[in-house]
N, C-alpha and C positions, 0 to 999 in steps of 0.2 A: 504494500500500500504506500503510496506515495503522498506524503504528509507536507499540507500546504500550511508550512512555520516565517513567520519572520525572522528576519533576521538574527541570530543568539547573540551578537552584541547586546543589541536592542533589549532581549528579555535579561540579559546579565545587568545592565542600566535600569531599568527600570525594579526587577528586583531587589538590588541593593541600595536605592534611592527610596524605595516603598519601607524596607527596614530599617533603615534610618531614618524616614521621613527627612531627608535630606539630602542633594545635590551636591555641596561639597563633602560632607560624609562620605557618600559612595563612592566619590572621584577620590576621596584619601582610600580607600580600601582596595578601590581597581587600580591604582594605581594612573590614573589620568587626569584631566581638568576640570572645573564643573560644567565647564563650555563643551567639552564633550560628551557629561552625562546627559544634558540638557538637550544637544543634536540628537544623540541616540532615543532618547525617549519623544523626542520631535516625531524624528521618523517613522517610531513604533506607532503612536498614533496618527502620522498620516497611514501608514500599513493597515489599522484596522479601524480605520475612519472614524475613532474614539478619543474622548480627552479623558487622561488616567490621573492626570491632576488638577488642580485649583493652585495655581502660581499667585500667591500671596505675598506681599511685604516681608520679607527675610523667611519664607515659612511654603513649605509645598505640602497640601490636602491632598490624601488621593478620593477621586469619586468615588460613587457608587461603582459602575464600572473597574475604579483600578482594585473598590476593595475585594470586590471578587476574584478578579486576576492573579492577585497580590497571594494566598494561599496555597492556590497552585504551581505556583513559578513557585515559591519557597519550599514546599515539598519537593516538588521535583529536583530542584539544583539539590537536596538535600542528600536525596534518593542517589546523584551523581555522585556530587561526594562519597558518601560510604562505600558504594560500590568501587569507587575509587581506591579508595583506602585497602578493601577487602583485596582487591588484583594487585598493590605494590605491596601487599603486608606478604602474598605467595608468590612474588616473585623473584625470582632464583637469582644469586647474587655469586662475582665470583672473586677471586682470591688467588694471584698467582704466589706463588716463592720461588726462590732462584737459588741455590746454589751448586756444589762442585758435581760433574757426573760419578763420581763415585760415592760421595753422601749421598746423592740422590737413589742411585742405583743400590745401593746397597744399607741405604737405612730409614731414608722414607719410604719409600715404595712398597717394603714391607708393613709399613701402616698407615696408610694411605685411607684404609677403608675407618679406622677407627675416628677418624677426621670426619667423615661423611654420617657415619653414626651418632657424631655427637651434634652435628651443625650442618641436618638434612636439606637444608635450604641454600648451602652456601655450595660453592664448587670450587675444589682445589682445582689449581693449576700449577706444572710443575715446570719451571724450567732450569735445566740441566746444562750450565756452562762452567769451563773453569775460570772463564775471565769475569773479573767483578761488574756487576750491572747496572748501568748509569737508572739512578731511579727517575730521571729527568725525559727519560725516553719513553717512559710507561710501558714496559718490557715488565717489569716485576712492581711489586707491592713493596715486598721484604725478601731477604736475602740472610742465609747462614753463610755469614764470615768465619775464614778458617784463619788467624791471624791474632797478634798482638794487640790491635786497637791503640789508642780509641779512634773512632769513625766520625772526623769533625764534620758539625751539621747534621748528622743524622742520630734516632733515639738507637742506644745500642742497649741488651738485655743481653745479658753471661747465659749460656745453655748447660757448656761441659766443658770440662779439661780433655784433654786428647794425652794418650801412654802409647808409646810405641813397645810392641817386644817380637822379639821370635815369635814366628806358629808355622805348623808344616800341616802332613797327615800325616796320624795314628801311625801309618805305614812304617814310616821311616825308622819310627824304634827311636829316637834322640831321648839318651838319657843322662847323660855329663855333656858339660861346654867341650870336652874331649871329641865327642861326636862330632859338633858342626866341622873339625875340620876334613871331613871326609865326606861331608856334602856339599849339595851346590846352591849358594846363595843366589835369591833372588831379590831384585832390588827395584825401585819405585825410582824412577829419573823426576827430580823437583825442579820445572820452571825455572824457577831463580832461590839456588840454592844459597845456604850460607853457614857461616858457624854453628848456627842453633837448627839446623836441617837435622830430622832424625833420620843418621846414616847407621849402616854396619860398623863404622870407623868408630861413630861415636858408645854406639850399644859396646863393642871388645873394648874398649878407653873403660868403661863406666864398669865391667865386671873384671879389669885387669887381665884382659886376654893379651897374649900376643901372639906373632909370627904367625900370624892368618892372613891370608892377602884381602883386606875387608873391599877391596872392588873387583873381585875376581864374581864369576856367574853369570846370570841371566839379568836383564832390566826389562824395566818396561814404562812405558810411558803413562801407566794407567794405572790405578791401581787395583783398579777390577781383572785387568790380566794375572795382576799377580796372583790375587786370591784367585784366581780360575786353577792358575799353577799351581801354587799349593796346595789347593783340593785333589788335584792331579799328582802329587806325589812327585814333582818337579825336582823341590827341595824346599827350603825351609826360606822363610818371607818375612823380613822385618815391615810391620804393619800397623796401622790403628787399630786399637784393641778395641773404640767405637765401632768403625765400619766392620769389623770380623765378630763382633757379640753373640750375633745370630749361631754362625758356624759352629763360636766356641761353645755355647749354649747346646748346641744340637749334637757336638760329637766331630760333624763334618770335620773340623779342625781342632788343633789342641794346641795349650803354650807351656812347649817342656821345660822352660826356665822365668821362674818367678820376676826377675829383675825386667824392666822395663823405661824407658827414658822420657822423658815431658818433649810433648810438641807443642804448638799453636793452642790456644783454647778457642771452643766454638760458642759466635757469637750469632744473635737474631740482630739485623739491624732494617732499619724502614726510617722515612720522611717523618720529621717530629709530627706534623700535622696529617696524621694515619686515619684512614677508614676504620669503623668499629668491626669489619674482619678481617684487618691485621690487627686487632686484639685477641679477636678467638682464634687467631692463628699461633699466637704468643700462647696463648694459655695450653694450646694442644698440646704445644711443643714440650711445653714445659713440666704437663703432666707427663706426657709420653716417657719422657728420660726421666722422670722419677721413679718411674715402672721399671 
């Protein structure tokens, strides 16, 4: 059915000049002049060949006519609104975070779903780079920093300390630091390494090993390779003992010597002036690693 309406300016002016009994009232509230409340409701009654006011000295009367009108048009814009409200209150919202592809890969991902269980409306989204994410591009929300800090300009929230140690498979039998020297190191290539890089160098320094060639083995530039390798019985992989929890947890992997080294701690960082889901982003997180 094709519905012969005037114009909704027109009934948005006149409605909110009818509850306010007033012309500059409604023009403060729409946001326009009273010269324009005043055209608009012009118009509406030349549209339906009716006067909906008595224009009085500082003072606007609606008639008989507007006061009938006047009911219905405020029910209805009422009726708009709610329903309004009802479709953005179920509307799906979403939430990227960013960081390393091997945090990502190997310790979000694994819970990913408990995010969506607790905050059904919202929608991770995950992005996996090793290069830090300009938040200025709107690429990301928020970002887990693997680093020293602090992050000037941005809100930053501590997650975890990060321990590097040994882990191989079961397989291999390692059971004195006498063993590693008869397997094959594998090793994690860092970016831009430095002094405080957790190497093989520094792991033998830190339990007084020596005459081991601590760059002798396999690299790799990922550190999801390595863990691939050491579940494969490659040799033994000095590692986050974050991104490997799961393995070590399950068996898949195991860490035959207790001694381990301090890396980087992980950080949540985001734009101080943050969406309320980079809050329940923070909070997931936060519980997550308490677990």
């Amino acid at each position: 059915m094709r519905r012969q309406l005037p114009p909704l300016a027109t009934l948005r002016a006149f409605e909110a000049a009818a509850r306010h009994a007033s012309f500059k009232h409604a023009a403060d509230e729409l946001g326009v002049t009273p010269t324009a409340i005043s055209h608009q409701i012009r118009l509406l009654e030349e549209t339906l060949a009716l006067r909906l006011f008595d224009r009085r000295t500082r003072q606007v009367v609606l008639t008989r006519e507007g006061r009938e009108l006047y009911p219905v048009l405020r029910d209805g814009f009422d009726a708009f609104a709610e329903a309004l409200n009802r479709v953005s209150e179920k509307r799906r919202s979403v939430v990227t975070l960013s960081a390393t592809t091997s945090f990502t890969a190997r310790w979000l991902v694994p819970r990913v779903a408990s995010f969506r269980e607790r905050y059904p409306t919202v929608d991770l989204s995950l992005h996996a780079s090793d290069d830090p994410v300009d938040f200025g591009t709107g690429i990301a929300d928020a970002a887990v920093r693997y680093g020293r800090g602090p992050y000037p300009g941005l809100s930053s929230t501590w997650l975890m300390a990060n321990r590097f140690a040994p882990v191989c498979s079961a397989r291999l039998g390692l059971k004195t630091l006498e063993d590693l020297r008869h397997v094959t190191l594998l090793h994690s290539r860092w970016r831009h390494p430095n002094a405080d890089t957790p190497t093989w160098r520094r792991w033998f320094d830190a339990v007084g090993m020596q005459g081991v060639d601590a760059d002798a083995g396999i690299s790799f530039n990922d550190d999801g390779h390595a863990v691939q390798a050491a579940v494969a019985g490659q040799g033994v992989a000095l590692l986050s003992l974050v991104l490997v929890a799961d393995d070590l947890a399950s068996g898949v992997l195991v860490q035959p010597f207790e001694h381990a080294i301090d890396g980087y701690d992980f950080h949540l960082v985001h734009r101080k002036a943050a969406r309320p889901e980079v809050r329940m982003l923070s909070e997931w997180l936060l519980d997550a690693l308490s677990q």
